[in-house]
C-alpha positions in Angstrom: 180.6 2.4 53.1 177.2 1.9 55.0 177.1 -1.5 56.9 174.2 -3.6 55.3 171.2 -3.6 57.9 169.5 -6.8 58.0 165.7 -7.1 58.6 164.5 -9.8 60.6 160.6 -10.2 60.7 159.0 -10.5 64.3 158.2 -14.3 64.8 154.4 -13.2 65.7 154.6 -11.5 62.1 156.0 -14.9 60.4 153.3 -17.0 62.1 150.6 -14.8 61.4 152.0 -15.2 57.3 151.6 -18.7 58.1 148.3 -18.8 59.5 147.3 -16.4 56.5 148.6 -18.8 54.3 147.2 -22.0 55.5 144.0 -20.3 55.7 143.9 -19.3 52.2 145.3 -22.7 51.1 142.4 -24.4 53.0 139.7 -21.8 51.4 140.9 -23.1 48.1 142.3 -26.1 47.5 141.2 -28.3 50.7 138.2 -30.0 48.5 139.2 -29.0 44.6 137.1 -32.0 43.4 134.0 -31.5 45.7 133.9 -27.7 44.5 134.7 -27.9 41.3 131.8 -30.5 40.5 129.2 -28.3 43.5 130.2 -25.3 41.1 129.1 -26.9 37.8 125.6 -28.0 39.3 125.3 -24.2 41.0 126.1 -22.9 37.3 123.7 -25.0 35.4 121.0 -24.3 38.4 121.8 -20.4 37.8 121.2 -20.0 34.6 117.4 -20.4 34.5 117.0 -17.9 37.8 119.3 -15.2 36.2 117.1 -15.0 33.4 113.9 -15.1 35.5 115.4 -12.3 37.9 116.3 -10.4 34.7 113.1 -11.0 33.5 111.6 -9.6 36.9 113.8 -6.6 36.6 113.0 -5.7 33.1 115.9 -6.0 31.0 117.6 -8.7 28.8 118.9 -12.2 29.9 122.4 -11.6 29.2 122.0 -8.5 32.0 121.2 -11.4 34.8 123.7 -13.8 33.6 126.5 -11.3 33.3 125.9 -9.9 36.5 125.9 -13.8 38.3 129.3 -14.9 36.7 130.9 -11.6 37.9 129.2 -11.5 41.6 130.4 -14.9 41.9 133.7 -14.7 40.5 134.4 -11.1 42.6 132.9 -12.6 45.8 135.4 -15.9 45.8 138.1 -13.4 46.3 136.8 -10.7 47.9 133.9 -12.2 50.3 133.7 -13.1 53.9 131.9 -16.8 53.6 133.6 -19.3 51.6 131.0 -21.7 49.9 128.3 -19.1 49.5 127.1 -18.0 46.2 126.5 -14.8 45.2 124.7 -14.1 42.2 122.0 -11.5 40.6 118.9 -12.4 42.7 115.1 -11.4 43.0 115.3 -9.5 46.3 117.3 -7.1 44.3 115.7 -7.5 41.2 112.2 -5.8 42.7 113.7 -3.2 43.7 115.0 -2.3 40.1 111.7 -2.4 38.2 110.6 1.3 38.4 114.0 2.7 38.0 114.1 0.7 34.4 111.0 1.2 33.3 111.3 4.8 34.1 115.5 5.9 32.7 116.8 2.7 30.9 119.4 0.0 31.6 122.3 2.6 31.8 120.9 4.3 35.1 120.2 0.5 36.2 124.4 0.3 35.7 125.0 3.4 37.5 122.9 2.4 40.3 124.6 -1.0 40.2 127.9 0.5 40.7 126.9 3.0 43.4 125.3 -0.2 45.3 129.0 -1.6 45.9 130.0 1.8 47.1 127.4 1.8 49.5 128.3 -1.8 50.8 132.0 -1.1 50.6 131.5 2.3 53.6 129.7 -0.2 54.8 131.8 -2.7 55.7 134.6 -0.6 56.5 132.1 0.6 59.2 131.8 -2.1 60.1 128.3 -2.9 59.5 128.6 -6.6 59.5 128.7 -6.9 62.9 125.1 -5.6 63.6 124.2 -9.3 62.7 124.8 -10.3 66.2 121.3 -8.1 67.2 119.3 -10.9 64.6 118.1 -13.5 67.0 118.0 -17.5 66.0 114.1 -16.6 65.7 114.9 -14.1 63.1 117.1 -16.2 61.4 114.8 -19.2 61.2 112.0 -17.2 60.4 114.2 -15.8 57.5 115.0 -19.5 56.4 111.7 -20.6 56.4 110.5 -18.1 54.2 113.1 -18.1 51.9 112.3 -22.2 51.1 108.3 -21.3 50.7 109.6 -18.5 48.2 112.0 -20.9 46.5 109.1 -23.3 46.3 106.3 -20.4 45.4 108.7 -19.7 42.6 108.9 -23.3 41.0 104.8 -22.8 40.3 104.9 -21.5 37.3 106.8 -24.5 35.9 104.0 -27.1 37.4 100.7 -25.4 36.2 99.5 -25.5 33.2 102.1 -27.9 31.6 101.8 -31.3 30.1 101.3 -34.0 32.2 104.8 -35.8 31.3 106.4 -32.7 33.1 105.2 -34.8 36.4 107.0 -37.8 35.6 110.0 -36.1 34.6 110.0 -34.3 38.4 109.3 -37.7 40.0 112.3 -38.7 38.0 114.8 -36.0 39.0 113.5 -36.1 42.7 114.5 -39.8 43.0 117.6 -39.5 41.5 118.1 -36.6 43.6 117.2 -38.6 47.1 118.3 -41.9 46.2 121.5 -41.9 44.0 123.3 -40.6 47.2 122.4 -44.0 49.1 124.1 -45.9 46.7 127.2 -43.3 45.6 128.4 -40.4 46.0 130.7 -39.7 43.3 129.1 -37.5 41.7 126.6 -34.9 42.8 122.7 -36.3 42.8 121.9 -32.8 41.3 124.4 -33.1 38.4 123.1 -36.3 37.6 119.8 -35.5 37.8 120.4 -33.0 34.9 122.1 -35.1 32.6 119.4 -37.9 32.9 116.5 -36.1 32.5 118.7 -34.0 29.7 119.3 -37.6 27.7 115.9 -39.1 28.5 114.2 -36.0 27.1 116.5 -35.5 24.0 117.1 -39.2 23.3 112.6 -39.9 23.6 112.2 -36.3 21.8 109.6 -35.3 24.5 108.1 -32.0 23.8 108.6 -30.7 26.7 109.5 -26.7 27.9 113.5 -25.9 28.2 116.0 -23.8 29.3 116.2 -22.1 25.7 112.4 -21.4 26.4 113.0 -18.8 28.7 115.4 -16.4 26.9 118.0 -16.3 24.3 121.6 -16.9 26.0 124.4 -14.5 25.5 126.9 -15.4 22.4 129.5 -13.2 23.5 131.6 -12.1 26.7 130.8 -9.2 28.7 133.0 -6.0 27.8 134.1 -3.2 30.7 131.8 0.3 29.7 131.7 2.7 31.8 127.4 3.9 32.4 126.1 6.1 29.8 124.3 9.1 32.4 125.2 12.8 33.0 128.1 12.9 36.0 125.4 15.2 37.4 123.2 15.9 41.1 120.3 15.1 38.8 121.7 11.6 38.2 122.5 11.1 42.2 118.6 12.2 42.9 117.4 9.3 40.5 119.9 6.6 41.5 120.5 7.2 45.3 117.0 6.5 46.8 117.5 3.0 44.3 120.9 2.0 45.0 120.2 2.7 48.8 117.8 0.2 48.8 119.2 -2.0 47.0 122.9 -2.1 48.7 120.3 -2.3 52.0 118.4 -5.2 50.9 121.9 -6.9 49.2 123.4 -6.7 52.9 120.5 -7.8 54.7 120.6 -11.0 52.5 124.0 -11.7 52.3 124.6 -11.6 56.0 121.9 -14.2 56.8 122.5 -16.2 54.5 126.1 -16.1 55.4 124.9 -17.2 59.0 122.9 -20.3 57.6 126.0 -21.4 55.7 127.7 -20.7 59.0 125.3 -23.1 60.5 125.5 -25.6 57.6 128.8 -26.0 57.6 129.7 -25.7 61.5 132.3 -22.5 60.5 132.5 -18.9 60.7 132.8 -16.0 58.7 134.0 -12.3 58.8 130.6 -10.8 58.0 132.5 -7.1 57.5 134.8 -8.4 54.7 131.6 -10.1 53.0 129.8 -6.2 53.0 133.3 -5.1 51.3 133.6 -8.1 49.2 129.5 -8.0 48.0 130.6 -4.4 47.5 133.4 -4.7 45.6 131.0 -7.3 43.2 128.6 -4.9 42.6 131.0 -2.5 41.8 132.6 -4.5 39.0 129.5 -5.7 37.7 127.8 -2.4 37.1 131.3 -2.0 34.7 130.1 -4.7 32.4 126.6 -4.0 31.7 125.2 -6.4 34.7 122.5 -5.6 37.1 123.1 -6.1 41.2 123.1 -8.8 43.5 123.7 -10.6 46.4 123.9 -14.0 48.1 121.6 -16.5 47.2 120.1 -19.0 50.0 118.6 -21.3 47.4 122.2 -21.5 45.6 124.7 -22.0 48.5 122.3 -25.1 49.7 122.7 -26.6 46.6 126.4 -25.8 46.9 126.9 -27.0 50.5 124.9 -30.0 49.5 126.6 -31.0 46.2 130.2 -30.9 48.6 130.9 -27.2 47.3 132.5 -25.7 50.8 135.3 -23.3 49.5 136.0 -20.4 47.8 137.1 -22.3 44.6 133.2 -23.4 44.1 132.0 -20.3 43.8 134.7 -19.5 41.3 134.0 -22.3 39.6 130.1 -21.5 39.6 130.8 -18.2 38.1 133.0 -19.3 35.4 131.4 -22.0 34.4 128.2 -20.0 34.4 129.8 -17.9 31.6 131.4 -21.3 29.4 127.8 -22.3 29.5 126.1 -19.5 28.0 128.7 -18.1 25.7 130.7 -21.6 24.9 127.6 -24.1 24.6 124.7 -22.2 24.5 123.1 -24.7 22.4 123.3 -27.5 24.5 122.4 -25.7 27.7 119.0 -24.5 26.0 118.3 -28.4 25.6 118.3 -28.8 29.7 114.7 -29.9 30.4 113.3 -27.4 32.6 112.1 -30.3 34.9 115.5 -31.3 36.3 115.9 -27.3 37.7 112.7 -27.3 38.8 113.4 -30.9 41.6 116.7 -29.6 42.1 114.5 -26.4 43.4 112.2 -28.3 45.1 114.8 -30.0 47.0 116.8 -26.6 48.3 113.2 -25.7 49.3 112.8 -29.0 51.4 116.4 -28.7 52.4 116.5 -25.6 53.9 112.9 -25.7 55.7 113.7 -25.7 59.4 111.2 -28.4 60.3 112.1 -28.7 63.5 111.0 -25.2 64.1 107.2 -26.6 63.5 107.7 -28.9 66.1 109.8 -26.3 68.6 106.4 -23.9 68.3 104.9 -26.3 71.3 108.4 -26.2 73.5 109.7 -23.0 72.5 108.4 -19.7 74.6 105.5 -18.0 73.2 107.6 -14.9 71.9 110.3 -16.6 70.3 107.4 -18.6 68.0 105.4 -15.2 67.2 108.8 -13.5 66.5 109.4 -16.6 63.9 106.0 -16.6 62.5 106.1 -12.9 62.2 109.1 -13.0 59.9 108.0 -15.9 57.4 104.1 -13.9 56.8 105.7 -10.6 56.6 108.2 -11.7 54.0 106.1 -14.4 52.1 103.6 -11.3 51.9 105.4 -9.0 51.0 108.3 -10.6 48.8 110.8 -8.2 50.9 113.7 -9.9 52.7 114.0 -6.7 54.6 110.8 -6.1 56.1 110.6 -9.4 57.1 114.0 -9.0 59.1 113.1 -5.7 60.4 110.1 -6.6 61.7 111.3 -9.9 63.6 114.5 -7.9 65.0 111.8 -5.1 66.4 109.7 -7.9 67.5 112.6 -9.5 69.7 113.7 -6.2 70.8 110.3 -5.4 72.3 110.1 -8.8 73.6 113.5 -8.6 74.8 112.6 -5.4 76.5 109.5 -6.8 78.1 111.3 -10.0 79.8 114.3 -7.9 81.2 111.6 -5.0 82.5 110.2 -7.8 85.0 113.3 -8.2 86.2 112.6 -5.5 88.6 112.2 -5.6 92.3 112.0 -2.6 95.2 112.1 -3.6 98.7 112.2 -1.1 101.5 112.7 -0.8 105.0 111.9 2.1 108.1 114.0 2.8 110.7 113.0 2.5 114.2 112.2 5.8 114.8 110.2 5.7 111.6 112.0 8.6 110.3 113.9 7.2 107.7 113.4 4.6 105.3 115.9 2.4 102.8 114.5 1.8 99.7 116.7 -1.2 98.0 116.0 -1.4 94.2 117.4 -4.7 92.3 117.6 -5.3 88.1 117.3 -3.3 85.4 115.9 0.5 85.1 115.7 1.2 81.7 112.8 2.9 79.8 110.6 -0.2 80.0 111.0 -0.6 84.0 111.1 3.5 84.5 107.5 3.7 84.9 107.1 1.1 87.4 110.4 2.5 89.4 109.0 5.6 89.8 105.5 4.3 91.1 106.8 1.9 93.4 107.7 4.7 96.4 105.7 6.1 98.7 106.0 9.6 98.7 103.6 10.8 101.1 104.7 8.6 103.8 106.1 11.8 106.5 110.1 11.0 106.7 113.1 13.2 107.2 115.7 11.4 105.3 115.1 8.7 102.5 118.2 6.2 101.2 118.2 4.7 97.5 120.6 1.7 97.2 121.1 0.4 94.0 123.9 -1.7 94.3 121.7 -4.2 93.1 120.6 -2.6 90.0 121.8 -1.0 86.6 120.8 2.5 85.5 121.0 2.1 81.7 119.4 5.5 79.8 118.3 8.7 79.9 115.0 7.3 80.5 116.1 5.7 84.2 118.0 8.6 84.9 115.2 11.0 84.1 112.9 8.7 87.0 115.7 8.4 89.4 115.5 13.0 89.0 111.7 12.7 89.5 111.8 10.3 92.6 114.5 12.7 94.2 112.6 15.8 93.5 109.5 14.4 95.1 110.8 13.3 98.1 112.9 16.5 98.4 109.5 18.5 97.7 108.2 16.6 100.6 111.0 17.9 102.8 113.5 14.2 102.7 116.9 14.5 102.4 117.7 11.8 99.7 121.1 10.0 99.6 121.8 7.8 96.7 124.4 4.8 97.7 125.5 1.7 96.0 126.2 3.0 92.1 128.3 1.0 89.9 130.9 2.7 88.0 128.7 2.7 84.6 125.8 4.0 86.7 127.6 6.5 88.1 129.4 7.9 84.6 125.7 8.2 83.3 124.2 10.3 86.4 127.3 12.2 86.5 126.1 13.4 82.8 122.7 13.3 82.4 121.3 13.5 86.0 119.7 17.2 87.1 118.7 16.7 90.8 122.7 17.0 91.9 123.2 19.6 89.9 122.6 23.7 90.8 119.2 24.5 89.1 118.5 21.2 88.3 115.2 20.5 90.4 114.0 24.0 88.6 114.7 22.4 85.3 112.8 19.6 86.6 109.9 21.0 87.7 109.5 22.9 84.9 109.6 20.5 82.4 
């Protein structure tokens, strides 16, 4: 009889459990009432943007709206940012319009689907954590835009509409603003909604609604798998798409993950939001909705309706679906007035104003690098240009700043026949140029000494001028020693360097 082996878990394992646990339990259930009531006003907010975005994609309401109750409801348990919302959104919904118009709603599914895969390698690669490259000027530059967009968007609502539409807005805008000074039971936003709801209903106002839009869906979503040929042709259509999309999706979803970080004074685990807006996508593209990502506009009015766990985006999601399937009716009588202030106030809310006033005080670059970023996207309605070109804005200015960090001193010996040239900062492929021009190589010496234990060879670049001011002086009949190299400066001569190597000042000199 074998003698019954007991397995004791390591104490490090049983407090990690625990901090697990807590974690989770905190992500939940630390503000049940707060989220639950942040998700209902997220939910009502959603529905008249998913039908806009689905609007903008071409395809029918229920497409949008299927799509933001299953983002949302995936991304609670999947995602990297508790509070956020993830929904269908009209960064990704541009990006769809050709591909529709051209093969149908089924290769729109396909592409949905092969969206999450993309953001699923790509947060197993780790991805996420290229967000620490976005400088704060990106990021407010991103912010900014996003609340003129938000505002941009509300347009349509204000122009060309009766002139009671105004009063109803100055309604809903003081009740969002002011009902918070005297209580905060419930969220200004909800309220804001059920007034202007009652005041139109109960005065019969002819005014334009939520049913005005599009017809809500009667039914739930069903799983279906795409209806395309498992084929390469299929790939060639959807790939370039889906690329784009998952792209744009990540790009989104990890800056907006960054502002809620801000907002809300916590982190987040940018990697497991790629998986978990991967694993979203994924689903969705299943049950005949379209893909998304995180929405700014949505997680402000989460954060500021008390949302700050995972259990109000759940709530968002599912009472997204209640709404349009359960009381349809009812929802299509929400005057599109109270969305629009609720709107209006995510787009004041998440305006960094200080940053108008931080153009004077902070340097030049970092306020071009901002600027940049809200014309390019507010130009161009893409998210990711406008990112891309402020990170390649900060990167060049980054590069410029560090390149003046450059100084080359040198001394002669007595006899004048030697000389010590001592080089301090950076070479890299921005200083190169003036390394190489700052020695004198016609001055007559027999030996020449290059200390750089006061500088930092970082590329091939630096390297490739540290081989050109070695040749020349060795042309002009110098012995060249090279002293001082720190261990990283050393691994990369030892590889890439030619003038220590046999044939290398051929090599040089012939290239």
């Amino acid at each position: 009889m074998r003698p019954v082996r007991t397995i004791v878990q390591p104490k490090k394992d049983i407090y990690l459990s625990y901090i697990n646990l807590v974690q989770t339990k905190n992500d939940w259930f630390s503000n049940i009432r707060g989220d639950i009531l942040a998700g209902l006003v997220v939910a009502l907010a959603l529905i008249h943007e998913a039908i806009a975005f689905s609007i903008i994609a071409g395809v029918d309401p229920k497409v949008g709206l299927y799509a933001s109750f299953s983002i949302a409801v995936v991304s609670a348990f999947a995602g990297g940012r508790p509070g956020m919302i993830s929904a269908a959104t009209a960064a990704t919904a541009v990006l769809m319009v050709a591909l529709v118009k051209v093969h149908g709603l089924q290769y729109l599914l396909a592409t949905t689907v092969l969206v999450g895969i993309f953001q699923i390698i790509a947060g197993f690669l780790r991805l996420g954590s290229l967000m620490r490259f976005v400088s704060k000027s990106v990021l407010t530059g991103f912010v900014n835009a996003l609340a003129i967009l938000i505002f941009l968007a509300q347009l349509p609502e204000l122009i060309g509409v009766p002139t009671l539409t105004y009063g109803m807005l100055a309604l809903g805008l003081l009740i969002i603003y002011l009902l918070p000074r005297v209580t905060k039971v419930m969220p200004s936003p909800l309220v804001c909604i059920l007034v202007l709801t009652f005041v139109v209903q109960g005065l019969n106002l002819e005014l334009r609604m939520v049913g005005d839009m599009g017809t809500l869906p009667s039914s739930l979503p069903v799983f279906l798998v795409p209806d395309v040929p498992f084929s390469i042709e299929t790939l060639k259509i959807i790939v370039p798409t889906a690329f784009a999309i998952a792209v744009v999706g990540l790009l989104e979803s990890l800056m907006t993950a960054s502002i809620v970080d801000e907002l809300t004074d916590t982190t987040s685990n940018k990697n497991r939001e790629c998986i978990g807006q991967g694993l979203s996508n994924f689903v969705t593209g299943f049950i005949g909705g379209m893909a998304g990502c995180a929405m700014i506009g949505q997680s402000v009015i989460n954060i500021k309706s008390g949302g700050r766990g995972r259990l109000s985006t759940f709530c968002a999601g599912m009472f997204l679906l209640a709404l349009c399937v359960g009381l349809g009716p009812w929802v299509e009588q929400i005057p599109m007035a109270a969305l629009v202030a609720i709107m209006i106030m995510v787009s004041v809310g998440t305006f960094s104003w200080q940053s108008l006033a931080d153009l004077r005080k902070h340097p030049r670059s970092s306020s071009v690098v901002m600027l940049a970023t809200v014309v390019t996207v507010v130009a161009s309605h893409n998210l990711a240009f406008g990112v891309m070109v402020g990170v390649l804005l900060s990167g060049i200015f980054f590069a410029g700043k560090i390149a003046q960090i450059f100084r080359l001193t040198s001394t002669a010996s007595s006899d004048g026949r030697s000389r010590t040239y001592v080089v301090e900062g950076q070479v890299f492929f921005a200083s190169a140029d003036r390394f190489l021009s700052s020695f004198d190589f016609k001055e007559a010496l027999e030996s020449v000494t290059i200390d750089l234990s006061k500088a930092h060879i970082w590329d091939i670049s630096s390297v490739s001028a540290l081989d050109m001011v070695v040749m020349k002086f060795r042309r002009e009949g110098a012995e060249v020693e090279i002293i001082g190299l720190n261990e990283a400066s050393e691994t990369i001569l030892d590889e890439l360097a030619l003038h220590d190597k046999p044939g290398g000042i051929e090599k040089l000199m012939s290239n």
